[in-house]
ROMAR-507235 format. One record per residue (C-alpha): x, y, z; residue in one letter. Coordinates in steps of 0.02 Angstrom, whole numbers, plus 32768, in hexadecimal, padded with zeros to 4 digits. Layout:
XYZa
...
END
This chain:
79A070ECD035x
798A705FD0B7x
79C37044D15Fx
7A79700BD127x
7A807095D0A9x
7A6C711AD145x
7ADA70C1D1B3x
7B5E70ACD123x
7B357187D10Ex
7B36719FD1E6x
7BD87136D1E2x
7C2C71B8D14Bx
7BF8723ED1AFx
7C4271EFD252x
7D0371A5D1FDx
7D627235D212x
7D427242D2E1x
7D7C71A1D2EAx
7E3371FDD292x
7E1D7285D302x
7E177347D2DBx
7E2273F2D335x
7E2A7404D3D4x
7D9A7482D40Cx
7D1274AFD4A2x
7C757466D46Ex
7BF974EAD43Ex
7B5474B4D488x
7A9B74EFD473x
79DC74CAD492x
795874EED433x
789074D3D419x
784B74BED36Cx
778774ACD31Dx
777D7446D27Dx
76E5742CD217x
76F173A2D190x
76767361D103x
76B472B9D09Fx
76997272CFFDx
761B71DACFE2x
764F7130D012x
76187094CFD3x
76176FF8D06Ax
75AC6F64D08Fx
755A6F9AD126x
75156EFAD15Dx
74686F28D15Dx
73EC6EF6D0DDx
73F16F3DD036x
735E6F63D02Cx
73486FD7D0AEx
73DF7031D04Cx
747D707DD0CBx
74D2704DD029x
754D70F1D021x
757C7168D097x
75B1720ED0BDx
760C722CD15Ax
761C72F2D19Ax
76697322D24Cx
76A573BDD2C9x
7731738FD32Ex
776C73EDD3C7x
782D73C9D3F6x
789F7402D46Ex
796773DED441x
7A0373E8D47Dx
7A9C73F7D3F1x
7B507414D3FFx
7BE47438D38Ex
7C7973DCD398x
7D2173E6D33Cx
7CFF7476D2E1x
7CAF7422D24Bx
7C2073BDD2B2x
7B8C73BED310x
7AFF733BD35Ax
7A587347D3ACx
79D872FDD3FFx
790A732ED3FDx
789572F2D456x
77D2733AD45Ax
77157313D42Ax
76D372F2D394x
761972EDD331x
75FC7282D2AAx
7560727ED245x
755C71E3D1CBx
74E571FED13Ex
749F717DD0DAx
74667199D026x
73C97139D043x
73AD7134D0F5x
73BE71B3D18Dx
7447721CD1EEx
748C71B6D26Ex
74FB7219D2E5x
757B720BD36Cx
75A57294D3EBx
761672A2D45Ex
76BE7220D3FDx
774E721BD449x
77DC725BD3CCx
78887240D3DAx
792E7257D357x
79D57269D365x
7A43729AD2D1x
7AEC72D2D29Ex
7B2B7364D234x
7BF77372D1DBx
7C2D740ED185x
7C7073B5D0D4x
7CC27461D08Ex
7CD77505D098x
7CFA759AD00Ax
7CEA7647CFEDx
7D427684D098x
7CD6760AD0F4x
7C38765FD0C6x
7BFC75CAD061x
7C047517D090x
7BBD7465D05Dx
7B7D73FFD0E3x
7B1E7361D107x
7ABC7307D196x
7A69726CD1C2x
79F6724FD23Dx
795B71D2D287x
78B57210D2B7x
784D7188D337x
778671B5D360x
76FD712ED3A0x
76597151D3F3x
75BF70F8D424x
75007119D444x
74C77168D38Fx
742A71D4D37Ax
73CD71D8D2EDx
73E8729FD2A2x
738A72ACD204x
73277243D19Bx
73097216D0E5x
728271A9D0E5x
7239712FD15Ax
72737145D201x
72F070B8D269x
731170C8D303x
73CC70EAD348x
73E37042D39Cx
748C7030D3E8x
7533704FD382x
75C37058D386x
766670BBD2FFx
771B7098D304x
7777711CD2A2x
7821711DD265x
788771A7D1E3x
792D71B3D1B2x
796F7233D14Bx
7A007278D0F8x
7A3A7321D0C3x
7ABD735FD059x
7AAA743ED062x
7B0774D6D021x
7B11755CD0ADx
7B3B7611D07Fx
7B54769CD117x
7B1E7742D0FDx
7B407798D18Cx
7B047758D220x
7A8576E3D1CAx
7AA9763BD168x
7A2B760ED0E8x
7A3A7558D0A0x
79FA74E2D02Dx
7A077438CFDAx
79BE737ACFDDx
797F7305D056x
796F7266D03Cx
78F371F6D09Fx
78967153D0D0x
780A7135D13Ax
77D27085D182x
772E7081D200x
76BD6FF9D25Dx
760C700CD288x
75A26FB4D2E4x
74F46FD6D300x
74526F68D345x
73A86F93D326x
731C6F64D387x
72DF6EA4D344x
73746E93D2E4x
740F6E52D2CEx
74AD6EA2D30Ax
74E46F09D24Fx
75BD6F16D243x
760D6F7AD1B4x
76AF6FAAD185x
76DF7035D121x
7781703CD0BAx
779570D2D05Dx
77EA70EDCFC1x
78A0713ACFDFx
787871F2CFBBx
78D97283CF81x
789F7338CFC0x
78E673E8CFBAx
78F97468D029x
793B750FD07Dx
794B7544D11Bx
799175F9D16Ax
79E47632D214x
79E176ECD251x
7A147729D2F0x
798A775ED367x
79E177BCD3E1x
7A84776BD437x
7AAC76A4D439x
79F576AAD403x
79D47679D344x
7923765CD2F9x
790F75B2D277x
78BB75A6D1DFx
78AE7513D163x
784074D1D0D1x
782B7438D086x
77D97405CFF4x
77D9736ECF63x
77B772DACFC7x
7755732ED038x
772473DFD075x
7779740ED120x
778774C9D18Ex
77F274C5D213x
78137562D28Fx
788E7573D337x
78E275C4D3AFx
79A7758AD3C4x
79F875CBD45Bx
7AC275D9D464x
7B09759DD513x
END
């Protein structure tokens, strides 16, 4: 799934507005979320010398985010995140090198494809972007001989597709389904003596399940769960409040 694969999706997703719908008042909401996510190994030339490995990677984070969503002619809804994010980048022969403090943004979209069973089941999907860079790395952990940090630098971009079966029971909705994904990054990092290192990561398009539930907290408050799991592990928790 490239980038003109998602914007051919976003642009699915975003046809029928452009025919109109429903006339409603625009539900909004905030919310706060933690996420803690562990990814698959990734193969990239990372510019430095093969010998002193860095030859695959392992990239884990915990992200932070605030957002602000709102649901729009009845079958819709958008948001926008925006928060702090860890990485740790873990190198099969070399050390942790981690970032604290990354900006994250995304902004994604959500349509209601079709309901059945009195409403209380539903097929959905969403597509969305996910932007984090930082700066100044530390050196966490390490495998064998120690480098120092140096100065760095990560570019981070995700987008993502979903395509989810929602049934309501009760007051809670419990879904699942597919997400489809693809990953691009940029590193840059200088150690002392040495050359200025650039790599680029471009991860395999990646298909990954998961399931997610809703349940009322007390009112216009709901608490968020999701897992993710296949091409990569993710836990997400969250607090949505109702306006």
């Amino acid at each position: 799934m490239n980038t003109r694969t998602m914007l051919i999706v976003a642009g699915c997703l975003f046809a029928p507005l452009l025919r109109g719908g429903e006339e409603g008042t625009p539900a909004w909401s905030v919310g706060v979320s933690f996420s803690s996510a562990d990814r698959l190994y990734a193969t990239a030339d990372s510019g430095i010398d093969e010998e002193e490995g860095f030859r695959r990677f392992r990239f884990s984070s915990e992200r932070l985010m605030g957002s602000v969503s709102v649901s729009f002619l009845e079958r819709y809804s958008a948001w926008c995140a925006a928060g702090l994010s860890t990485m740790d980048i873990h190198a099969s022969e070399g050390e942790t090198l981690r970032f604290d403090a990354m900006p994250a943004g995304e902004i994604g979209i959500r349509a209601k494809l079709a309901e059945w069973a009195g409403g209380t089941m539903g097929l959905s999907a969403s597509a969305s972007v996910l932007r984090m860079s930082g700066d100044d790395p530390e050196v966490a952990a390490v495998h064998r001989d120690k480098l120092p940090a140096g100065n760095g630098t990560i570019e981070w971009t995700e987008g993502a597709c979903t395509l989810e079966v929602e049934r309501k029971a009760g007051a809670a909705v419990f879904s699942g389904g597919l997400r489809f994904s693809t990953i691009s990054a940029e590193q840059s990092r200088k150690l002392p003596g040495k050359a200025e290192a650039d790599s680029s990561y471009e991860m395999e398009e990646s298909v990954g399940l998961f399931a997610a539930v809703s349940c009322p907290l007390w009112d216009r408050a709901d608490l968020l769960g999701s897992v993710r799991f296949m091409d990569g592990t993710v836990f997400s928790a969250g607090l949505r409040i109702r306006l």
